[in-house]
ZAFI-519915 format. One line per 8 residues: their letters; for each residue x, y, z of N, C-alpha, C, O, CB. Coordinates in Angstrom, 2 decimals. Atoms other than C-alpha are relative to their C-alpha. Glycine has a CB too. Layout:
residues N
a = X Y Z X Y Z X Y Z X Y Z X Y Z  ...
END
This chain:
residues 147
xxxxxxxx = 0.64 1.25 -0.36 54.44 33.57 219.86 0.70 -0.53 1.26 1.92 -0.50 1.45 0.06 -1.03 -1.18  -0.75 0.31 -1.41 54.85 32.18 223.43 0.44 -1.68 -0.50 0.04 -2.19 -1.55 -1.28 0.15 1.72  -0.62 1.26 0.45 56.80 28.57 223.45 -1.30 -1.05 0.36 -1.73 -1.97 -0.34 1.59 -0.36 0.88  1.74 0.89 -0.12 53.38 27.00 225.00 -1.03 0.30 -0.66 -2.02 -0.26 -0.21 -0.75 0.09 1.25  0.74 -0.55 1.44 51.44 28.41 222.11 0.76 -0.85 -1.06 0.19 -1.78 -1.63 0.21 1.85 -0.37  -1.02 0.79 1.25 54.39 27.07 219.57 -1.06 -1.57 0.25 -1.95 -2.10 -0.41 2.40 -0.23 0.59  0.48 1.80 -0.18 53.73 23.29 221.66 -0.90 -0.42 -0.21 -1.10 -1.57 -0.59 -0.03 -0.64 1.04  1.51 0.65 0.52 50.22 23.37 221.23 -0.11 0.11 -1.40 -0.36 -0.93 -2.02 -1.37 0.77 0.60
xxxxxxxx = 0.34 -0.31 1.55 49.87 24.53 217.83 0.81 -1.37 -0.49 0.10 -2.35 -0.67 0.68 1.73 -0.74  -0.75 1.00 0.14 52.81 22.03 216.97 -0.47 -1.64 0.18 -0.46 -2.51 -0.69 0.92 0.36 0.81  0.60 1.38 -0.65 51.47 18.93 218.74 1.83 -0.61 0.54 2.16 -1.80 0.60 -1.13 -1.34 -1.62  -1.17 1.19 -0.29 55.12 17.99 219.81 0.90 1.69 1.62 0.62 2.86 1.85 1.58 -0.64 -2.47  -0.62 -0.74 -1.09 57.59 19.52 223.06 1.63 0.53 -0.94 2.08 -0.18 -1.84 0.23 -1.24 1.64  -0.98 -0.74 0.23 60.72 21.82 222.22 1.10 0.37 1.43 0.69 0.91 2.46 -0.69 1.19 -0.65  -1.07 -0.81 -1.37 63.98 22.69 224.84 -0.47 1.37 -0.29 -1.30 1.72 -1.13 2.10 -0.10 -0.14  -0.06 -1.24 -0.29 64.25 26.02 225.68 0.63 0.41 -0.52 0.18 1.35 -1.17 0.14 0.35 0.88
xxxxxxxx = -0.68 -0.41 0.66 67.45 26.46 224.30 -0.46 0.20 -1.76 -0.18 1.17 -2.46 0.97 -0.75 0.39  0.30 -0.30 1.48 65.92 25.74 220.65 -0.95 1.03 0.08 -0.43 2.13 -0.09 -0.56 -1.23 -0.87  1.40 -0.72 -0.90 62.73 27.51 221.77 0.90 1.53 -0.47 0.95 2.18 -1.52 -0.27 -0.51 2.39  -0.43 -1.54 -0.80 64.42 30.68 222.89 1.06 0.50 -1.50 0.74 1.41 -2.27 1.27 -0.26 2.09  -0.67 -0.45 0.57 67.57 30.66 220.70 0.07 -0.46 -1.95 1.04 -0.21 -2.66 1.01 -0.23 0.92  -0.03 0.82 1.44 66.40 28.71 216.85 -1.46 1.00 -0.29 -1.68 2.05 -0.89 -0.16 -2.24 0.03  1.73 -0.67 0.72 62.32 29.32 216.70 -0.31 1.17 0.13 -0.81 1.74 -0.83 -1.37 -0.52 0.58  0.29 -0.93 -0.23 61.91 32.09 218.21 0.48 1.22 -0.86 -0.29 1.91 -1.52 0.21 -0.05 1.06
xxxxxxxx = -0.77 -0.82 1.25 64.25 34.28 216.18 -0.59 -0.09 -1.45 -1.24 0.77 -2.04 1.51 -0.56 -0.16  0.81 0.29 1.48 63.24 32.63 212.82 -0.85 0.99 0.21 -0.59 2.16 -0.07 -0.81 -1.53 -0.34  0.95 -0.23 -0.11 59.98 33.32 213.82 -0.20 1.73 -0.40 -0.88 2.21 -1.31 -0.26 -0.57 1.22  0.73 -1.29 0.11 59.75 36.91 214.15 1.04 0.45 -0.99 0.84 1.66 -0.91 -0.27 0.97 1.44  -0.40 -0.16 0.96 62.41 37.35 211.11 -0.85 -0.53 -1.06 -0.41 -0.36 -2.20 1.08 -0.34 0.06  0.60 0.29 1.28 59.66 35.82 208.90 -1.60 0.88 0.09 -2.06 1.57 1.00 -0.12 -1.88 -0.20  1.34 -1.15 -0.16 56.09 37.46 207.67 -1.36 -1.14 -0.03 -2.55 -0.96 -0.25 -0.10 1.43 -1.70  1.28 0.98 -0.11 54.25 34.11 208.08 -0.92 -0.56 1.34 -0.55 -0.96 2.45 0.51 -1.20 -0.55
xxxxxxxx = 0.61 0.47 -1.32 51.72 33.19 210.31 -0.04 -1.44 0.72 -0.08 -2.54 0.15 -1.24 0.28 -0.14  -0.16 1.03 -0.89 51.85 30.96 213.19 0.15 -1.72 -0.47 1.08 -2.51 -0.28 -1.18 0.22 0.84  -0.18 1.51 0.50 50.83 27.54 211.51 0.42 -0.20 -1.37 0.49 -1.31 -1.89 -1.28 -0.78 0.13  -1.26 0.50 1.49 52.76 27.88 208.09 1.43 0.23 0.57 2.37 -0.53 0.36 -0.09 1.25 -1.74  -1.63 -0.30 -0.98 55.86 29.10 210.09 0.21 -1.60 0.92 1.41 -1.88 0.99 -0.26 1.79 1.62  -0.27 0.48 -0.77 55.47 26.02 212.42 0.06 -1.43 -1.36 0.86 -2.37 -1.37 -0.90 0.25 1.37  -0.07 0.94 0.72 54.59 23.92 209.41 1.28 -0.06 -1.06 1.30 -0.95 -1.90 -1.21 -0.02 -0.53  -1.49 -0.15 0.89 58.25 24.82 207.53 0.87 -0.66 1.09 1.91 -1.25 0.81 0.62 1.83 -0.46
xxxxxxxx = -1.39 0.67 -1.19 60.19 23.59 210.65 0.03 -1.51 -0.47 -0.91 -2.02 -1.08 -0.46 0.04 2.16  -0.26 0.94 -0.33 61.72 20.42 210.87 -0.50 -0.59 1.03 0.04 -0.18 2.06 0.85 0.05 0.00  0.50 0.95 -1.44 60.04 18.20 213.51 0.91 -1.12 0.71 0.96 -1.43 1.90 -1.32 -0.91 -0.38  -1.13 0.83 -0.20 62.71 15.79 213.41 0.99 0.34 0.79 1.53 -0.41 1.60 0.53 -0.26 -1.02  -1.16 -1.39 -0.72 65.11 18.54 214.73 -0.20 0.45 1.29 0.62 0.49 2.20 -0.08 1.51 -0.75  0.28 -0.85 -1.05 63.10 20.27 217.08 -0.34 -1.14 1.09 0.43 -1.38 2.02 -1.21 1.12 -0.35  0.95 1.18 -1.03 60.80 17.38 219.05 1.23 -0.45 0.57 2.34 -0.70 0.08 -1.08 -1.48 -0.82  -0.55 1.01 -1.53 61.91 15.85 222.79 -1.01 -0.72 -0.19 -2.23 -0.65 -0.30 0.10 0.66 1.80
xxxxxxxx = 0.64 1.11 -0.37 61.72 12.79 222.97 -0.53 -0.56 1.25 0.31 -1.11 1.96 0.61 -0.69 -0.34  0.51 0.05 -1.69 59.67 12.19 226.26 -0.09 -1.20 0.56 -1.29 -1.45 0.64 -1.41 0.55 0.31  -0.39 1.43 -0.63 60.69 8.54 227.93 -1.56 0.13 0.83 -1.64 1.10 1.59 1.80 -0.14 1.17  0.98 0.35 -1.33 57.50 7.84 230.03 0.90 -0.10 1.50 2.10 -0.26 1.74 -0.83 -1.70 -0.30  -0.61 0.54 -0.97 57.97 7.34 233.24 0.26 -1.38 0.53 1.32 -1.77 1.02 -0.40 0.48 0.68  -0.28 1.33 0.15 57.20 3.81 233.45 1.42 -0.90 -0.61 1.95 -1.93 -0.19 -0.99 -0.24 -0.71  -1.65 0.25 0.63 60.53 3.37 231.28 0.77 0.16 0.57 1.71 -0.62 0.69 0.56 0.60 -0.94  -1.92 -0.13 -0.44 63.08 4.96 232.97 -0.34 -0.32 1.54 0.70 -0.61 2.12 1.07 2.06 -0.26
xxxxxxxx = -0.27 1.15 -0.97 61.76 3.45 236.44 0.24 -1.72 -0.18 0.49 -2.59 0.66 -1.08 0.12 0.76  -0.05 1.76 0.28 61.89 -0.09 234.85 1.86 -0.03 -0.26 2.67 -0.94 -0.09 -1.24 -0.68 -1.92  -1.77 0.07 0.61 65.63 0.83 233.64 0.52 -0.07 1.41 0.99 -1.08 1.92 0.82 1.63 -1.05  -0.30 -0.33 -1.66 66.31 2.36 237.32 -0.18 -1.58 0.59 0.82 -2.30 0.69 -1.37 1.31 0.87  0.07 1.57 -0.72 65.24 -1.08 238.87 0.75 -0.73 -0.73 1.31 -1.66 -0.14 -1.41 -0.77 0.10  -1.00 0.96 0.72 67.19 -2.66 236.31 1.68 -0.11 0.79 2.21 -0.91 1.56 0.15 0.66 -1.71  -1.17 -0.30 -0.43 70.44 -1.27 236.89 0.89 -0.12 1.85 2.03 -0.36 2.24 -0.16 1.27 -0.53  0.02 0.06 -1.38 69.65 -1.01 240.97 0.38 -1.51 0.32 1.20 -2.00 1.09 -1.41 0.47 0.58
xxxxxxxx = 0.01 1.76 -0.59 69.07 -4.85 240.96 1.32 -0.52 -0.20 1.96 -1.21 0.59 -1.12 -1.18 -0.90  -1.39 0.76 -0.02 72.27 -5.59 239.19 1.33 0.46 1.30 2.14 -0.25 1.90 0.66 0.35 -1.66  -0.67 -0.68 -1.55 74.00 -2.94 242.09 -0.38 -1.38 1.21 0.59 -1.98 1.67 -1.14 1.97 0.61  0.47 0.41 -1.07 71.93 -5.12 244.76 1.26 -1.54 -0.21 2.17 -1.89 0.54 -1.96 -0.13 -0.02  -0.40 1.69 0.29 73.13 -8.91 243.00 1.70 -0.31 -0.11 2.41 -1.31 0.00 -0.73 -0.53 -1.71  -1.63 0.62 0.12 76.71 -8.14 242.43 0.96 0.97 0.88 2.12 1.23 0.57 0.65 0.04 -1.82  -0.59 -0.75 -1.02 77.37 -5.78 245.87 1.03 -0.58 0.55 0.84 -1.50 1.34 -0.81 0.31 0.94  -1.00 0.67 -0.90 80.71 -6.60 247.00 1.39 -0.23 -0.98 2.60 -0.17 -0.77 -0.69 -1.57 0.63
xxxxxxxx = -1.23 0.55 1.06 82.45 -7.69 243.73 0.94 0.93 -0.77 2.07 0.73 -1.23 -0.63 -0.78 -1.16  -0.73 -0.94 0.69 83.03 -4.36 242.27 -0.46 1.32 0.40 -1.38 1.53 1.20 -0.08 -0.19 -1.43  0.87 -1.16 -0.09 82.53 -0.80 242.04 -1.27 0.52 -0.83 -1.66 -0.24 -1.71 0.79 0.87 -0.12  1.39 0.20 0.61 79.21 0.66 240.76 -0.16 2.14 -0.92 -1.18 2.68 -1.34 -1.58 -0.58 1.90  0.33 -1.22 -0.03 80.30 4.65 239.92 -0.98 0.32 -1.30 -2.05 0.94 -1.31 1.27 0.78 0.08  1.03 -0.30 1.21 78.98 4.67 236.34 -1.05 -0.25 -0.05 -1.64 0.29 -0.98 0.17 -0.41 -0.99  1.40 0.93 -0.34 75.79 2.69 237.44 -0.86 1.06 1.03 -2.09 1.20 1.00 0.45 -1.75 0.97  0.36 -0.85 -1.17 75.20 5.08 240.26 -0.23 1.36 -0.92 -1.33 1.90 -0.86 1.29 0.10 1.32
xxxxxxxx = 0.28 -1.24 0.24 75.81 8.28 238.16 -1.07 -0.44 -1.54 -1.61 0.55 -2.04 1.61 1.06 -0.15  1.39 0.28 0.93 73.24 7.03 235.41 -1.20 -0.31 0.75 -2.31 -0.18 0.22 0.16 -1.25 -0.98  1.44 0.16 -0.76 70.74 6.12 238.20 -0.21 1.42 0.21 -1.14 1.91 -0.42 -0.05 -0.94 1.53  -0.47 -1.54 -0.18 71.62 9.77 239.28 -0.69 1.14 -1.11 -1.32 2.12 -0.72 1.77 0.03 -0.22  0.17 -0.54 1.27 70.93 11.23 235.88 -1.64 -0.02 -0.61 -2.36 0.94 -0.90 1.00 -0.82 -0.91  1.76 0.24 -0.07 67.20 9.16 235.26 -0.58 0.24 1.08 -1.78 0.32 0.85 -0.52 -1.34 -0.21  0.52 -0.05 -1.33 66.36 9.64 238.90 -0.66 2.02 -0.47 -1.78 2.50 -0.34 1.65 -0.41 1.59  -0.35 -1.39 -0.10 67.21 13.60 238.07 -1.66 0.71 -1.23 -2.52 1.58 -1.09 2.14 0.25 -0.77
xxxxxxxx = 1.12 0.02 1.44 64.76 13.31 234.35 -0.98 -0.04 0.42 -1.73 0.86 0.05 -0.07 -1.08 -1.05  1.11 0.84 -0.27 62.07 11.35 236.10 -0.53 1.33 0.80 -1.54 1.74 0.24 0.25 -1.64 0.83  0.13 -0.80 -1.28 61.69 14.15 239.11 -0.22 1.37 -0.62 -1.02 2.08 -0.01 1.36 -0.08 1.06  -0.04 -0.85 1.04 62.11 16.92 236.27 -1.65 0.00 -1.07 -2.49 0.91 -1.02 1.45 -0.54 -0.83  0.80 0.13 0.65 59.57 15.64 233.73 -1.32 -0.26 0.74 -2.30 0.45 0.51 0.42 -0.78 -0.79  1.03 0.59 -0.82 57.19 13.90 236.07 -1.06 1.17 1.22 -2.21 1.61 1.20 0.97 -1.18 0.87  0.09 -1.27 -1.01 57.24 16.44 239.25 0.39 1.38 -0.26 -0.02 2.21 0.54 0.75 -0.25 1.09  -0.27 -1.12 0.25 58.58 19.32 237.81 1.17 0.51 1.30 1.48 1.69 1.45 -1.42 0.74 -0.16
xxxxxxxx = -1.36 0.02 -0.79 61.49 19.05 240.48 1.01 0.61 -0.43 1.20 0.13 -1.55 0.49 -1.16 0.20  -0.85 -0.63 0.49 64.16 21.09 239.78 1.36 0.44 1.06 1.32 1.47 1.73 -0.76 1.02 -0.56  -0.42 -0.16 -0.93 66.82 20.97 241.80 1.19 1.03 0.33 2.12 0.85 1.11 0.12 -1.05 0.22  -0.62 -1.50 -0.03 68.38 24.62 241.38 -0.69 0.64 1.32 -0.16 1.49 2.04 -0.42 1.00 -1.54  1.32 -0.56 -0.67 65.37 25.37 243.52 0.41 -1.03 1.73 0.03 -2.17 1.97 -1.95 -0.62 -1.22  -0.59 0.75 -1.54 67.07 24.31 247.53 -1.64 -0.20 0.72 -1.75 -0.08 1.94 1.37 1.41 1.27  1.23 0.72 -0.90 63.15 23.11 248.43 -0.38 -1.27 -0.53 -1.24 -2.02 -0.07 -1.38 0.85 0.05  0.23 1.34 0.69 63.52 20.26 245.81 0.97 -0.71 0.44 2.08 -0.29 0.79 -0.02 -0.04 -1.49
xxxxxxxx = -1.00 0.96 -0.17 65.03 17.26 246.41 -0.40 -1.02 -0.26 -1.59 -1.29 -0.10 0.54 -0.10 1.07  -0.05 0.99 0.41 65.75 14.17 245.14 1.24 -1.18 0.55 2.45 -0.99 0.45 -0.05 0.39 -1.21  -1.23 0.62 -0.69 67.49 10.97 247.04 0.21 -1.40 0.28 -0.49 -1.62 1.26 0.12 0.51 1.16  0.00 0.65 -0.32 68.26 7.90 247.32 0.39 -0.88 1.72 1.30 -0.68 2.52 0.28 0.03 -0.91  -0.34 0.82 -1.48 67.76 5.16 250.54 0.82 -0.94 -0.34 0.52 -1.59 -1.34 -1.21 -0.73 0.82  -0.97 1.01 0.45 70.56 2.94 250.35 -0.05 -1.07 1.37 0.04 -0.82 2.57 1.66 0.77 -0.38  -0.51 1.52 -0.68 70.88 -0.68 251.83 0.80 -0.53 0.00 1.42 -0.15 -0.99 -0.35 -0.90 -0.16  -1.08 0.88 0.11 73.49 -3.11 252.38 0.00 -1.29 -0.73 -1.14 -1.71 -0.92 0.32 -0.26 1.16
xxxxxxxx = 0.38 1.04 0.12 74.05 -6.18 251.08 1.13 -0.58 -0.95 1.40 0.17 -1.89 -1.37 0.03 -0.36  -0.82 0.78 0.58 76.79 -8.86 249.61 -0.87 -0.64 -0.96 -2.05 -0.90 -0.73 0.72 -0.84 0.89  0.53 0.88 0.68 76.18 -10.72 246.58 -1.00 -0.31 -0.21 -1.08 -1.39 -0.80 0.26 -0.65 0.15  1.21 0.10 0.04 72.66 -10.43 246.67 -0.51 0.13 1.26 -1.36 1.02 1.33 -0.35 -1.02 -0.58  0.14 0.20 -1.52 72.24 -11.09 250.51 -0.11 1.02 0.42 0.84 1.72 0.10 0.94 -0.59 0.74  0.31 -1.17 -0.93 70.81 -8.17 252.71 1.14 -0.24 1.15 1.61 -1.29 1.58 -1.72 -0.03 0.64  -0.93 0.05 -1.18 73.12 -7.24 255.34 0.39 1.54 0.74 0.27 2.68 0.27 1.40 -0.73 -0.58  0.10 -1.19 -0.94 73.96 -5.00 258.44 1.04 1.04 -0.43 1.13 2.15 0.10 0.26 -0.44 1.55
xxxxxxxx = -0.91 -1.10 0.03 76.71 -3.30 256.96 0.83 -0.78 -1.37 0.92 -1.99 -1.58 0.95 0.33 1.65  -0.75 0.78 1.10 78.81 -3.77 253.72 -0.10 1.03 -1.19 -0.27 2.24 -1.09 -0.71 -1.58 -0.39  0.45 -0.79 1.60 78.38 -2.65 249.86 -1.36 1.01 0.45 -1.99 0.53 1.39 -0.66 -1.47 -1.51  1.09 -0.49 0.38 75.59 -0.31 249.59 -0.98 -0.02 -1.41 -0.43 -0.10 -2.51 0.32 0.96 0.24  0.29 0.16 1.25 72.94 -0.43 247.05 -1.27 1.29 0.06 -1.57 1.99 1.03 -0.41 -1.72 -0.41  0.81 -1.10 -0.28 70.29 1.96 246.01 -1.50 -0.71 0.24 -2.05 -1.27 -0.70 0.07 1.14 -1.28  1.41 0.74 -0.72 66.97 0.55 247.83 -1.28 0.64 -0.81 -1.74 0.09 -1.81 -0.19 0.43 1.92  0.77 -1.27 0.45 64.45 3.53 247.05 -0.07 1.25 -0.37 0.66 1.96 0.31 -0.45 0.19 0.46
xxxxxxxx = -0.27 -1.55 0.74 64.20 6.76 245.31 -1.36 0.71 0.81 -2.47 0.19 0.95 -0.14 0.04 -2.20  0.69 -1.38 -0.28 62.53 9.95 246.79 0.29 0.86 -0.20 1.40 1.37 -0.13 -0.24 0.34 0.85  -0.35 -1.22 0.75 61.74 12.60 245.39 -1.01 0.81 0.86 -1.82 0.24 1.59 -0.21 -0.02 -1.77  1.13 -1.12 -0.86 59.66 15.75 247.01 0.57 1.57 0.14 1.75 1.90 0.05 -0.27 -0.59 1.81  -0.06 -1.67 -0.21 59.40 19.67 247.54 -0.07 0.20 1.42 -1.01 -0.29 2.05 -1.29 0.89 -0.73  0.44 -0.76 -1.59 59.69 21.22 251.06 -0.01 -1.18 0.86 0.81 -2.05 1.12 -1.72 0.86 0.13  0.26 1.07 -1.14 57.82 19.32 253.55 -1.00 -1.00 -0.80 -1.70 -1.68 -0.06 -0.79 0.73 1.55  1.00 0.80 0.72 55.65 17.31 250.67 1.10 -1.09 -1.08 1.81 -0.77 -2.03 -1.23 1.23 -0.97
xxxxxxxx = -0.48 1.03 0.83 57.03 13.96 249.34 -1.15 -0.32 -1.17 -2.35 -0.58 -1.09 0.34 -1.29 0.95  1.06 0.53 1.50 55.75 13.25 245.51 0.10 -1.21 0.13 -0.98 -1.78 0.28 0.45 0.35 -1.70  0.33 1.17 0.64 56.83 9.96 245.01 1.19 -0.82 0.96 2.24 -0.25 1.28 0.13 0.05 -1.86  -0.95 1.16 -0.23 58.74 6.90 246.50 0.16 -1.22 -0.27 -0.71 -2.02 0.07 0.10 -0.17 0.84  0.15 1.06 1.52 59.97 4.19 243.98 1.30 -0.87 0.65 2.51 -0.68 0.74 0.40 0.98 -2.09  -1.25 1.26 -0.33 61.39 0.77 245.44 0.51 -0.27 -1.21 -0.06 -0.81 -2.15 -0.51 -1.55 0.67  -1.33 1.13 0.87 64.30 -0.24 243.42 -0.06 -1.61 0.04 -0.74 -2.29 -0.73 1.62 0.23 0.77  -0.08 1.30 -0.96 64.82 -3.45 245.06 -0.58 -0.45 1.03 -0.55 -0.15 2.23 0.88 -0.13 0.45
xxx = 1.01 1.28 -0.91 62.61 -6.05 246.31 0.78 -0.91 1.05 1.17 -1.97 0.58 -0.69 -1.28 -1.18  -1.34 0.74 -0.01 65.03 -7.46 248.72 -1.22 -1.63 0.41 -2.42 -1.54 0.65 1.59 0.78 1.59  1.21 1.32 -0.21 63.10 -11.20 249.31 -0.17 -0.84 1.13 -1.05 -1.70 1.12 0.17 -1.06 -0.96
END
């Protein structure tokens, strides 16, 4: 059974790693067919949970804005490598971006700005996200509204 055969039959998404190294095995160690074999699994176990995208850009602007409002006062590395991380999901799930693949890329435009205040030079914050293949941009997602 292929793993996009499993997902449909299933109604739910699986990693690869379970995929490849849990179901798959079972699978052809047992003498049952396709939908009693899929109906003995755990669903609880197997199923990704799939964030929309709407979610993890609303988080992304979250986190960006507090970067933008409190530029200057502190550092931002953990804030940055979790934007880093959903930026990475979003571009993955969404675009199928993959950035093993040196024609994908994913990046943030960064701005300046104190304490909330736009400015010519200073803190940086993360402005906009782009993401794209080659010479074709998918998507570009303001962070910050500056006003």
């Amino acid at each position: 059974m292929l793993k996009s055969e499993f997902e449909a039959i299933a109604g739910y998404r699986v990693s690869d790693a379970d995929y490849y190294g849990i179901i798959e095995p079972m699978y052809g160690a047992t003498d049952l067919n396709k939908v009693d074999f899929i109906n003995c699994l755990n669903r609880k176990r197997f199923e990704i949970k799939v964030t929309s995208p709407r979610t993890i850009i609303k988080t992304m602007r979250g986190i960006a804005q507090d970067i933008f409002e409190y530029c200057g006062q502190r550092s931002f590395n953990k804030e940055e490598e979790e934007l880093d991380r959903l930026a990475r999901k979003l571009a993955k799930e969404q675009y199928g971006v993959d950035l093993s693949d040196n024609r994908d890329y994913i990046y943030f435009n960064k701005g300046y700005a104190y304490y909330g205040v736009p400015q010519d030079r200073g803190c940086t914050y993360p402005k906009e996200l782009v993401i794209g293949r080659g010479n074709n941009e998918f998507a570009r997602i303001t962070l910050v509204e500056e006003d």
